[in-house]
C-alpha positions in Angstrom: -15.5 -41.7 -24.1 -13.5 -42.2 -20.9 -10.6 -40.0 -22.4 -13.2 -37.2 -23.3 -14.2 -37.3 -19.2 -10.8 -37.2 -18.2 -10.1 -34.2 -20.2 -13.3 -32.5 -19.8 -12.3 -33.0 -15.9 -9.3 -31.6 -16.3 -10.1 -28.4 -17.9 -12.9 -28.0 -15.6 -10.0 -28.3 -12.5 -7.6 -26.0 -14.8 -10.7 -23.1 -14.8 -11.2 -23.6 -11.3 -7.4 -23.0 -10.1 -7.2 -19.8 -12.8 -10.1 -18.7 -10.7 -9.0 -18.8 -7.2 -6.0 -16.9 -6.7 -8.0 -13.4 -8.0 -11.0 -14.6 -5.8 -8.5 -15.4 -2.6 -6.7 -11.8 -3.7 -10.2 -10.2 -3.5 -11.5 -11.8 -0.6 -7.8 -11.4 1.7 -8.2 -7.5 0.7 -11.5 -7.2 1.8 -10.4 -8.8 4.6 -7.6 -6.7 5.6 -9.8 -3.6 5.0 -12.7 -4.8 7.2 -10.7 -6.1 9.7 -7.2 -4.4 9.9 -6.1 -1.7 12.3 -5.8 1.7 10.3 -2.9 3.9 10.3 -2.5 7.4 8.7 0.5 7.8 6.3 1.6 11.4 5.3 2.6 11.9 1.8 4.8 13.0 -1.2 4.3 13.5 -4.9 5.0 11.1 -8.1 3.4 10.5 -11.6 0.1 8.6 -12.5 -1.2 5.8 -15.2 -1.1 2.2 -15.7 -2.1 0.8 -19.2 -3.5 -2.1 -17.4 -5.4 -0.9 -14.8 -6.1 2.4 -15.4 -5.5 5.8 -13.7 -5.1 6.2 -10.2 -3.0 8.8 -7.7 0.8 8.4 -7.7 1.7 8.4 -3.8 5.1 9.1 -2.5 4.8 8.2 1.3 7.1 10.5 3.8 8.0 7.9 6.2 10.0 5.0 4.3 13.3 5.4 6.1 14.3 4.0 9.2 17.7 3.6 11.2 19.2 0.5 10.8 20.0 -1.6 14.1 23.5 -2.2 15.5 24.6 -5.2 13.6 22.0 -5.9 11.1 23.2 -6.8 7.4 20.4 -6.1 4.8 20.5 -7.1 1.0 18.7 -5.1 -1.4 15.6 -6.2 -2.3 15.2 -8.1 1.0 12.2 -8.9 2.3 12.2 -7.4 6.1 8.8 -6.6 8.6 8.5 -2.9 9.4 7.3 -1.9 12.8 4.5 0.5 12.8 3.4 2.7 15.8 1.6 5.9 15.8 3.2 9.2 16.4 2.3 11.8 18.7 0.1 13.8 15.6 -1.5 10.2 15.2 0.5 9.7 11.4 2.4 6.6 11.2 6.0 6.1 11.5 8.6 3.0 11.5 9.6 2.1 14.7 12.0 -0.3 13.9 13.1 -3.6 11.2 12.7 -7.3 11.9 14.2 -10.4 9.6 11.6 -12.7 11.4 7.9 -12.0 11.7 6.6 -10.0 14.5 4.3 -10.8 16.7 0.9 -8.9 17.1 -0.1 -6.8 13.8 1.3 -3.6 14.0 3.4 -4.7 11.4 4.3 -4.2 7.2 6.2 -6.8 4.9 8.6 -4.3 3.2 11.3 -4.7 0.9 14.8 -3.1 1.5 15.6 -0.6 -1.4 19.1 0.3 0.3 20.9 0.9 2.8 23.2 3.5 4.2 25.3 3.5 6.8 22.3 3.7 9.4 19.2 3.7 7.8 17.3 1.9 5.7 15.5 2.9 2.6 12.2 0.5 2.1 9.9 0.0 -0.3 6.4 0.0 0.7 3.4 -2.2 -0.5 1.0 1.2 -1.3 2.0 3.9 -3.7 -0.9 4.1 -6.3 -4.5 5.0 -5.0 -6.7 4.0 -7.9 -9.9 5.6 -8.7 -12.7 6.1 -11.4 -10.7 7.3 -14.7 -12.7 10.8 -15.1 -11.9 11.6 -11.5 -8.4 10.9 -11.6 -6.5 13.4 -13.3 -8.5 15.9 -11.3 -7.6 13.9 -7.9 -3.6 14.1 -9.1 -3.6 17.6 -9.6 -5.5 18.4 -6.1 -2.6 15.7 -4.8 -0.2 17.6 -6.1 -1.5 21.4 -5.3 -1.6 19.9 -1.4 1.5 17.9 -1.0 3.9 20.6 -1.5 6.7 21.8 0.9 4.5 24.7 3.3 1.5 22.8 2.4 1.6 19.3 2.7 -2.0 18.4 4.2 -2.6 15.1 2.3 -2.3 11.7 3.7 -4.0 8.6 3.5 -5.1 5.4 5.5 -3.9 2.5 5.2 -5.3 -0.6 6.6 -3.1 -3.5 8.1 -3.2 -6.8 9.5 -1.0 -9.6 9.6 2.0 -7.8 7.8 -0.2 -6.7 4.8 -1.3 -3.5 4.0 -4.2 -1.7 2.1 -5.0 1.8 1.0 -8.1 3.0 1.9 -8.8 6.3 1.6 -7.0 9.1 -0.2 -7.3 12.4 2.3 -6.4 16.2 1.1 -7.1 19.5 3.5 -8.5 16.3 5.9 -11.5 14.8 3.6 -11.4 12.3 1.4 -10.8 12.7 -2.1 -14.2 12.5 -3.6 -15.9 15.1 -1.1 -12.8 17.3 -1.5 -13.1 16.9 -5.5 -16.8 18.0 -5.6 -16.2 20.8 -2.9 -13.9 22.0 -5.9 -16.4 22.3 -8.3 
């Protein structure tokens, strides 16, 4: 009988650990989104679907190059912090690289992609903006009608705080997705 305990114990502690890294996931997310500052990040096309999760909006995002400081070696794939400060149209653009976390949170955990002489290509945490499945492939092709060279009006937000980032909201012709989809219609 004691055996049967211990084992139901230890499933119940197995269930309970399966269920708290989605739950923390949800809950740091939410967090970020309540809580972080927002930025506005112009955009680029790409191609949409996930056989896991669904459809969803392909983004390319414009600004995920920045020179390389004087001295500084980079590995591909490293793990760096990106710098983020508002330019003077109020989109957001890299103001620099760090190895070590930066203080405040005005700030993206990137990885390098590669590096050229003096810049650095990274990979950002946001390129998919997911959405309900009927609305998607209409949302893509909006995307791509408005994100092409002489009319790229599409951007979206992106929420960060503490090096994490979130996408918010999707933007075309400067509303969001869903009021520009049923404009459309």
């Amino acid at each position: 009988m004691k055996k049967f305990i211990y084992i139901l114990g230890l499933f119940f502690c197995l269930a309970l650990l399966q269920l708290v890294k989605p739950i923390s996931t949800i809950i740091r997310y939410e967090t970020i989104l309540n809580n972080g500052k927002q930025f506005r990040f112009k955009t680029q096309p790409v191609d949409p679907y996930d056989a896991f999760r669904g459809r969803y909006v392909a983004l390319g995002v414009e600004e995920n190059k920045t020179p390389l400081p004087e001295g500084l070696k980079l590995r591909h794939f490293q793990k760096v912090y990106a710098l983020i400060k508002e330019d003077d149209k109020g989109f957001a653009k890299i103001a620099g690289l760090s190895i070590e976390r930066p203080v405040g949170d005005d700030y993206i955990q990137v990885r390098v992609s590669y590096c050229s002489r003096n810049e650095a290509n990274l990979i950002l945490p946001f390129n998919r903006y997911y959405m309900e499945e009927t609305l998607a492939p209409a949302a893509e092709r909006a995307y791509r009608g408005h994100n092409v060279r002489g009319n790229q009006d599409a951007y979206i937000t992106v929420r960060v705080k503490s090096g994490d980032a979130v996408v918010e909201e999707l933007y075309i012709a400067g509303k969001p997705i869903l009021e520009f989809l049923k404009e459309q219609k």
